[in-house]
FIMARLO-335916 format. One record per residue (C-alpha): residue in one letter; residue number from 1; x, y, z. Coordinates in steps of 0.05 Angstrom, whole numbers, plus 5000, padded with zeros to 4 digits. Layout:
atom aa->a	i->NUM	u->X	v->Y	w->Z
...
***
This chain:
atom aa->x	i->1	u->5000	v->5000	w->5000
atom aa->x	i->2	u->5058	v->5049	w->5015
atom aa->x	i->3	u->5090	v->5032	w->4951
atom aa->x	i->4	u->5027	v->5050	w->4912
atom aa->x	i->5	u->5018	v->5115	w->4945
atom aa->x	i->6	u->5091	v->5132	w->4933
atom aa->x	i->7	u->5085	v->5115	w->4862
atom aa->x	i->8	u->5021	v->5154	w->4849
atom aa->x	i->9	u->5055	v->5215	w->4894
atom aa->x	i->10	u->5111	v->5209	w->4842
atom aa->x	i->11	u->5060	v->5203	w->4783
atom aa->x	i->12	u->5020	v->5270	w->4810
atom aa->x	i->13	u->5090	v->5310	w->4819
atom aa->x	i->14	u->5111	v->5288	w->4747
atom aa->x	i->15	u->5044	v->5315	w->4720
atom aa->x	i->16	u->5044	v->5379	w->4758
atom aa->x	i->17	u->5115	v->5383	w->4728
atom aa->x	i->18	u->5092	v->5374	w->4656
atom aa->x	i->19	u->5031	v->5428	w->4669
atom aa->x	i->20	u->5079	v->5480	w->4695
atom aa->x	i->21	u->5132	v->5467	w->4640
atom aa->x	i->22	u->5071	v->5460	w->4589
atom aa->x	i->23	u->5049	v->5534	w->4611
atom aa->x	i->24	u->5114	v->5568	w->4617
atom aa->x	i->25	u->5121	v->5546	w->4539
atom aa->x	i->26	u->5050	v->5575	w->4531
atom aa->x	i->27	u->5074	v->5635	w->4570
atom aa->x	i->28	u->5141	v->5635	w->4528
atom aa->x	i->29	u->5104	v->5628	w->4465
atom aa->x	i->30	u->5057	v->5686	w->4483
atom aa->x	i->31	u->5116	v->5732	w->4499
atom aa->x	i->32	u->5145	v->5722	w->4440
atom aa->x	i->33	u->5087	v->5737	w->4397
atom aa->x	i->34	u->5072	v->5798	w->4435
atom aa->x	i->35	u->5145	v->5822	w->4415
atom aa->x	i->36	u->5129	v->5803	w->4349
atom aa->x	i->37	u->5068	v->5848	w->4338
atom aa->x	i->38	u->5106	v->5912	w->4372
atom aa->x	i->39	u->5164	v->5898	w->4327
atom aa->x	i->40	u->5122	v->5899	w->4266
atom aa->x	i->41	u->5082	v->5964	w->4295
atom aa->x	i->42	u->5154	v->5999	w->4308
atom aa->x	i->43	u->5183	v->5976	w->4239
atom aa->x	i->44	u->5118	v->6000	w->4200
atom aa->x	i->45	u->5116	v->6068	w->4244
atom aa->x	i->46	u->5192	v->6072	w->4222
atom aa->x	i->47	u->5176	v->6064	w->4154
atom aa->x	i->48	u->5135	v->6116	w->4151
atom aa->x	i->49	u->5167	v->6157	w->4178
atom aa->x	i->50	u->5221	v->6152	w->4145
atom aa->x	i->51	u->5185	v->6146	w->4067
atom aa->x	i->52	u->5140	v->6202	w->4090
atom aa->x	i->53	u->5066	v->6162	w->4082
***
């Protein structure tokens, strides 16, 4: 009984593992998009500026 409660203590922490890992790469991912779309706003804002439109 001890041994089946360790191993399904062990099971939970690997899972909460993979969820936090699983949303830091969400949280990455989201990051990096945001950075994208600024990026693109800056360089187009640049652009015009610098063409004069």
């Amino acid at each position: 009984m001890l041994l089946a409660m360790g191993q399904e203590t062990g099971q939970a922490e690997e899972t909460t593992e993979e969820t936090a890992e699983a949303q830091g790469d969400h949280t990455i991912d989201h990051t990096i998009a945001e950075a994208t779309e600024e990026s693109k706003k800056t360089l187009e804002q640049n652009i015009r500026l610098f063409f004069g439109r």
